[in-house]
C-alpha positions as CSV (number, residue, x, y, z in Angstrom):
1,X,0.0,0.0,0.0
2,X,1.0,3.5,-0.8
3,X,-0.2,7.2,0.2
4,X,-2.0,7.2,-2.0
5,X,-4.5,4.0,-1.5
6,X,-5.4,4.8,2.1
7,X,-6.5,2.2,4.6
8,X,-9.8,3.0,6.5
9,X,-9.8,2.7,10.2
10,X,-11.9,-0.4,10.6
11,X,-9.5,-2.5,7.9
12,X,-6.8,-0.9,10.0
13,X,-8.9,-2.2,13.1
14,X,-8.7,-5.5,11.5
15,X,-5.5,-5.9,10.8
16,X,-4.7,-5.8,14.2
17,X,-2.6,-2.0,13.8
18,X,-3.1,0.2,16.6
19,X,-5.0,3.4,16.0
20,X,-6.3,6.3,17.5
21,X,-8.8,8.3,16.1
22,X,-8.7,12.0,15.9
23,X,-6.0,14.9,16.8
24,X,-4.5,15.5,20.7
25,X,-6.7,19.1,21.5
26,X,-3.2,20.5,21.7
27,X,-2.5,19.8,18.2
28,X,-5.7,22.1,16.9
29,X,-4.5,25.0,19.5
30,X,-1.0,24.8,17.7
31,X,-3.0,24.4,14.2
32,X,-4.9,27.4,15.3
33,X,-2.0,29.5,15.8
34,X,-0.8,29.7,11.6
35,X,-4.3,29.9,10.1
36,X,-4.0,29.1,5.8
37,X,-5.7,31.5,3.4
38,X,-8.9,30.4,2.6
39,X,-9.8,30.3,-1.2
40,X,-7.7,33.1,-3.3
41,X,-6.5,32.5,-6.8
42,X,-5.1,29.1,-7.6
43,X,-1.5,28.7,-7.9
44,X,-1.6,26.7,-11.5
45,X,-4.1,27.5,-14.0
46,X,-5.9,24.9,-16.1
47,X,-5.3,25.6,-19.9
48,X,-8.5,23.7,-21.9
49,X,-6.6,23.8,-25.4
50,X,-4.2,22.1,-26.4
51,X,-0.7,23.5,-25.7
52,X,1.3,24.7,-28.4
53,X,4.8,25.4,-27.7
54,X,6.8,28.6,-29.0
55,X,8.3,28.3,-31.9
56,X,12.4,28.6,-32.4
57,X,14.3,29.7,-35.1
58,X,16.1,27.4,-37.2
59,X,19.8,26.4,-36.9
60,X,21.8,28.7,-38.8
61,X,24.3,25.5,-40.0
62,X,21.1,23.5,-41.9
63,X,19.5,27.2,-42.7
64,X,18.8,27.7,-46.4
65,X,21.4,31.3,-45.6
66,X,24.3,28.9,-44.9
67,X,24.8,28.5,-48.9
68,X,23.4,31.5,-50.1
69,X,25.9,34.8,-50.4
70,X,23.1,37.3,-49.9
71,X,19.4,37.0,-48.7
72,X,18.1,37.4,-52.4
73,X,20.0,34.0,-53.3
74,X,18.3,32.5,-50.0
75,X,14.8,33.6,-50.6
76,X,12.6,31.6,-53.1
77,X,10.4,34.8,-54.5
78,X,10.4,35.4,-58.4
């Protein structure tokens, strides 16, 4: 079993593991004293389309320039 696929307290019961149910009251006083923000904005946005990543410019050795000897030769406009 992992964290992730969490026993419940009567198969813990069962198993023989002993439990205790529930937080020492001393626990919630020190909980109490660092209260967490409640609601806010979410730290990582959900983006519903699919992602397209930014383009990058091409490699200047396999470039259509490398051959060329000015940037009329490299273009391919009549």
């Amino acid at each position: 079993m992992t964290h992730d696929c969490p026993i419940t307290v009567e198969e813990a019961s069962e198993l023989g593991l002993p439990i205790t149910v529930g937080l020492p009251k001393a626990i919630y006083k020190l909980m109490d004293l660092y209260p967490q923000p409640q609601g806010g904005r979410p730290s990582v946005q959900y983006i519903p389309l699919p992602y397209k990543p930014t383009p990058t410019l091409p490699d200047t050795k396999s470039s259509t320039l490398s051959g060329a000897k000015n940037l009329r030769e490299a273009l391919p406009y009549d």
